[in-house]
N, C-alpha and C positions, 0 to 999 in steps of 0.2 A: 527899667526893663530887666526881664530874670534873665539871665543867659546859661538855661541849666540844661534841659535833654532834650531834647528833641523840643553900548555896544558896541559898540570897543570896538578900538583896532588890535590885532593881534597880532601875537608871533609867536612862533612854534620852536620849541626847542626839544633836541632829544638824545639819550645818551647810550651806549649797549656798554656797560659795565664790566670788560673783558670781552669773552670771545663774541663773535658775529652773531645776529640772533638768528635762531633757525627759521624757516619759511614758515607761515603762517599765523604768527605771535604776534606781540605786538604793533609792528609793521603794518600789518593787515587794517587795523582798528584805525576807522574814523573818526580821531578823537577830537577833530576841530568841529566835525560837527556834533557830536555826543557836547562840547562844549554849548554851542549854540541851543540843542534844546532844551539843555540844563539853564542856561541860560546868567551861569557865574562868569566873572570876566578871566579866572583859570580854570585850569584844571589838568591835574596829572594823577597818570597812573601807571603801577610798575609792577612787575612780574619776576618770579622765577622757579625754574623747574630742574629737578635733579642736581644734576654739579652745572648745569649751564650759566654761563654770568646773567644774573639779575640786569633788566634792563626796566629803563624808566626815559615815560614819553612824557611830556609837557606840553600844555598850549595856551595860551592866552597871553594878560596883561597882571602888571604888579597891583593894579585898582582902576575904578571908573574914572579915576584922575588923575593917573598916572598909565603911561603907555610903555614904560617899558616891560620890555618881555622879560615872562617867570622864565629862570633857568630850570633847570633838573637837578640841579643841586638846593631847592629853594627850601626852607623848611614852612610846615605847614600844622597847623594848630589840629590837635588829634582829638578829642572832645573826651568823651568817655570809652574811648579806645585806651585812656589813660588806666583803664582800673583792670589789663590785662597786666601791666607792670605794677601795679601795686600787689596785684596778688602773686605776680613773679616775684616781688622782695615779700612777700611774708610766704611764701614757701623756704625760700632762703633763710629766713630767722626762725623757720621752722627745725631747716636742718642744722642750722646752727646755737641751737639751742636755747633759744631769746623767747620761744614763745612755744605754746602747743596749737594746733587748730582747735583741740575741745578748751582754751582758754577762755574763760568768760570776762565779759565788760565789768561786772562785778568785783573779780578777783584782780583784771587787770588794772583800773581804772579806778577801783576803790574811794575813796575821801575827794577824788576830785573831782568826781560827777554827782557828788552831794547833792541831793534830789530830782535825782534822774526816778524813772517813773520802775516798779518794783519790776514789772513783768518783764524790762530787759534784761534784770542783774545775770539773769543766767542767760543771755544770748552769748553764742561761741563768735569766736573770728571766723569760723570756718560756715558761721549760719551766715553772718556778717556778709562775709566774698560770696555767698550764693544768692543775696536778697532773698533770706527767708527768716531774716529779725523781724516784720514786721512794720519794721518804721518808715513813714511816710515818706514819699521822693525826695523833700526840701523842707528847710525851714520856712517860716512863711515872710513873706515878699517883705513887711515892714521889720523884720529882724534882718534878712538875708540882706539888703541897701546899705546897712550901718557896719558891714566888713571892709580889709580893707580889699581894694583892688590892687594894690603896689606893693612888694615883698618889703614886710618888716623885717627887722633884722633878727630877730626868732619868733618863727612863725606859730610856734607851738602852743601858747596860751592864748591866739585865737583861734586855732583849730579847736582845742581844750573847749572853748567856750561855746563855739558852733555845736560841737557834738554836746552838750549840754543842754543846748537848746532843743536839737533832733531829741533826745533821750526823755526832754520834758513832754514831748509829743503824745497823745492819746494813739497807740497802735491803728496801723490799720486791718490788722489783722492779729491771731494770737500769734507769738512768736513759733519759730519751728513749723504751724501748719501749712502757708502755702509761697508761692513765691511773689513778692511785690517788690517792684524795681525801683530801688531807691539810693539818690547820692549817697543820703545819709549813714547809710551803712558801712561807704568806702571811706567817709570822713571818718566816721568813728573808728572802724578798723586802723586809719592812718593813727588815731591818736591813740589807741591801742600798743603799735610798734612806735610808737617815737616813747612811751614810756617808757617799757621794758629794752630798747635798746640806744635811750640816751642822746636821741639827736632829730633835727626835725625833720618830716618825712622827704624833704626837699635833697636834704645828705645823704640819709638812707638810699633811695633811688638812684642817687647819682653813682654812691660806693658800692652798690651791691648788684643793680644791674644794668645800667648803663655805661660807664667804666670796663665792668668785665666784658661786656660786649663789641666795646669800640664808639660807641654811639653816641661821638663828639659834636654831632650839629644839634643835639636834645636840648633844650631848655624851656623855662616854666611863664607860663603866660602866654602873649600873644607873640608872635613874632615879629621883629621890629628893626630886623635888619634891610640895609638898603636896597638888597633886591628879592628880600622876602614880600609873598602876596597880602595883602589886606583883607582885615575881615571885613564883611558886609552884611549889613541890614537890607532887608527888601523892603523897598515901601511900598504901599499899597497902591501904585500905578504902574508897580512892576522895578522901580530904576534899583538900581545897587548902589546904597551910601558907605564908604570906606568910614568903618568907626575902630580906634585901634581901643578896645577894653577886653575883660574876660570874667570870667566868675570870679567872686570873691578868692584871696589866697586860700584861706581855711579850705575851701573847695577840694585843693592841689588833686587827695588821694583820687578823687572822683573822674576829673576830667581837666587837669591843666597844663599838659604835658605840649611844646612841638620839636618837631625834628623833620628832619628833611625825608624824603621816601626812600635812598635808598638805603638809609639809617632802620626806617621802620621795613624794611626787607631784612634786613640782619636779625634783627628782632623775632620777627616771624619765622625765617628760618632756624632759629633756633630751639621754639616750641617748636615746629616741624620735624628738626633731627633730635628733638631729645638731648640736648648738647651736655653733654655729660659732666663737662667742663663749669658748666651753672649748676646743675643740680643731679642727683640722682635720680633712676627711674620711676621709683614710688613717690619722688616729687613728683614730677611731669605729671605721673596718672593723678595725683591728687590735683592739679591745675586742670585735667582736662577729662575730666569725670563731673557729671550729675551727682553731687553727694544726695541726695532729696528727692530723687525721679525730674520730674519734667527735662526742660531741655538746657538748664543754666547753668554751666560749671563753672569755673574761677574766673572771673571777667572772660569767659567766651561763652556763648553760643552753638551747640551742638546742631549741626542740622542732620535731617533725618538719612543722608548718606554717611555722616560721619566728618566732615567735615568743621571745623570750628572759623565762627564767626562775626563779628561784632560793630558795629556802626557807632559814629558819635558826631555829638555839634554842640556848641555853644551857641548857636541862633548866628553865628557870625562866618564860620566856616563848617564844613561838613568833612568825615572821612570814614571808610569805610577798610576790610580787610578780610581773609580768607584764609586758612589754613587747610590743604588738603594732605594727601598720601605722600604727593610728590611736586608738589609746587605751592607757592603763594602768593598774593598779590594783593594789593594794596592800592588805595583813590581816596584823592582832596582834591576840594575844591575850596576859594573862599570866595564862597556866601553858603548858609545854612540853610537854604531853602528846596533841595533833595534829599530828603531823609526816608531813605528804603528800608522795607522791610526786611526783605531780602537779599541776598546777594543780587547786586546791580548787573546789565550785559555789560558794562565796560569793565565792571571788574572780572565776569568771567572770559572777559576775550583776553584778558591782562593772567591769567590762568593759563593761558596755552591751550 
């Protein structure tokens, strides 16, 4: 199985993050039964607006065979929600002078992508984080099985080789003309920054912006502590099987990231205020600008009010997240079988 883009007894947990939440927030939201028609055996979602405390509601079970209740403190597998932080650390190595955005695979990557196909040499990181390189979503299914699934102890010479494989790929497009959404890109990008700054993208992340941000429940793979939720496979009669795997490591840049929600509310709120403290302004605008037109900037989604947006899954859990003017909010569930287009109702009732 690829795990790449796209009945339990329950119990409800819920937590208000500081002050009291105002009337009609989350409170409001029926999210046991938003659970039931989703039909995962969790799911939570958390909000927050202006300076008011972030709050984060929870309801279900740990898995179909296990009944204890998710807390609100649970962490939950982000999917390609992951490639908002990859391109928050290569803004970072941007300002810190480890890379340029117009730096190409080429110059970066040189002798080690030894016959990669010619028409990427000149792809930038900055085409890379937009998916407008070109290169196809994945490697294909009998090379992608043979990674590993378990963190070797330098992951970097099989990302190396992953992105080697994507680069051997026949375009699906010419590069630069339009936009196709592909892991490969964020792999490549990862192995892009673990060259020019010496470490594998698993450290980077951790030193550059999760660290600065506080965002101690994050970690890589599935989640696997004892009262974190299980991913699940849907079988074809509907039931939910608790399978604990994840993409390949090489993956990581793409989509291998978990953390708990109100971890990834810090996070969000940070894109939100511009936190000055991560980056500069002309950072931010380059993270949250269409460099190419359409609606795709640095691992978000522009929607047409302005808002940024971005969904993810491994086929085994799902999560979604919002960036407006003045609030954000964020929804996981595990199993992968709600994959919206759009901003979901429970994450804008979780918006205020």
């Amino acid at each position: 199985m690829s795990f790449t883009r796209r009945h339990i007894v329950t119990g409800l947990g819920a937590v208000l993050l500081g002050a009291p939440a105002q009337a009609g927030v989350l409170p409001a939201f029926d999210l046991e039964a938003e659970r039931i028609r989703r039909g995962a055996p969790a799911l939570g979602i958390g909000g927050q607006r202006g300076r008011d405390a972030a709050q984060v509601r929870v309801t279900g079970v740990r898995s179909s065979r296990d009944a204890s209740p998710v807390s609100p403190d649970a962490r939950w597998h982000l999917g390609s929600l992951t490639k908002a932080f990859t391109a928050t650390l290569a803004a970072r190595a941007v300002e810190g002078g480890w890379i340029d955005w117009t730096s190409t695979i080429g110059d970066t990557l040189g002798p080690m992508v030894e016959g990669m196909r010619e028409a990427y040499a000149g792809v930038s990181l900055l085409q890379l984080l937009s998916h407008r390189s070109g290169l196809p979503p994945d490697i294909p299914r009998a090379a992608f099985d043979r990674f590993s699934r378990t963190m070797p102890a330098d992951p970097r010479a099989e990302r190396l080789h992953y992105a080697l494989i994507a680069l051997g790929q026949e375009p699906v497009a010419a590069p630069g003309t339009q936009m196709a959404y592909a892991n490969n890109g964020y792999v490549v990008a990862g192995a892009m920054l673990e060259a020019r700054m010496g470490a594998p993208w698993e450290a980077l992340v951790q030193d550059w912006v999760l660290n600065p941000l506080g965002l101690t429940s994050a970690g890589f793979g599935p989640p696997t502590g004892r009262h974190d939720p299980s991913g699940h496979i849907v079988a074809s009669d509907g039931q939910r099987i608790p399978v604990a795997i994840d993409n390949p490591v090489a993956m990581g840049p793409a989509g291998r990231l978990h953390m708990s929600l109100p971890d990834l509310l810090r996070f969000l709120t940070a894109h939100r205020d511009r936190d000055p403290a991560l980056l500069r302004r002309t950072a931010w605008d380059a993270l949250h600008t269409p460099h190419f037109g359409g609606d795709y900037a640095l691992g978000w989604i522009v929607l047409p009010d302005g808002r940024l947006w971005h969904n993810g899954s491994n086929g085994l859990w799902y999560a979604e997240a919002v960036i407006g003017r003045n609030a954000v909010a964020a929804l996981a569930q595990n199993d992968g079988a709600a994959i919206a287009g759009v901003p979901s109702a429970a994450l804008k009732a979780a918006m205020g």
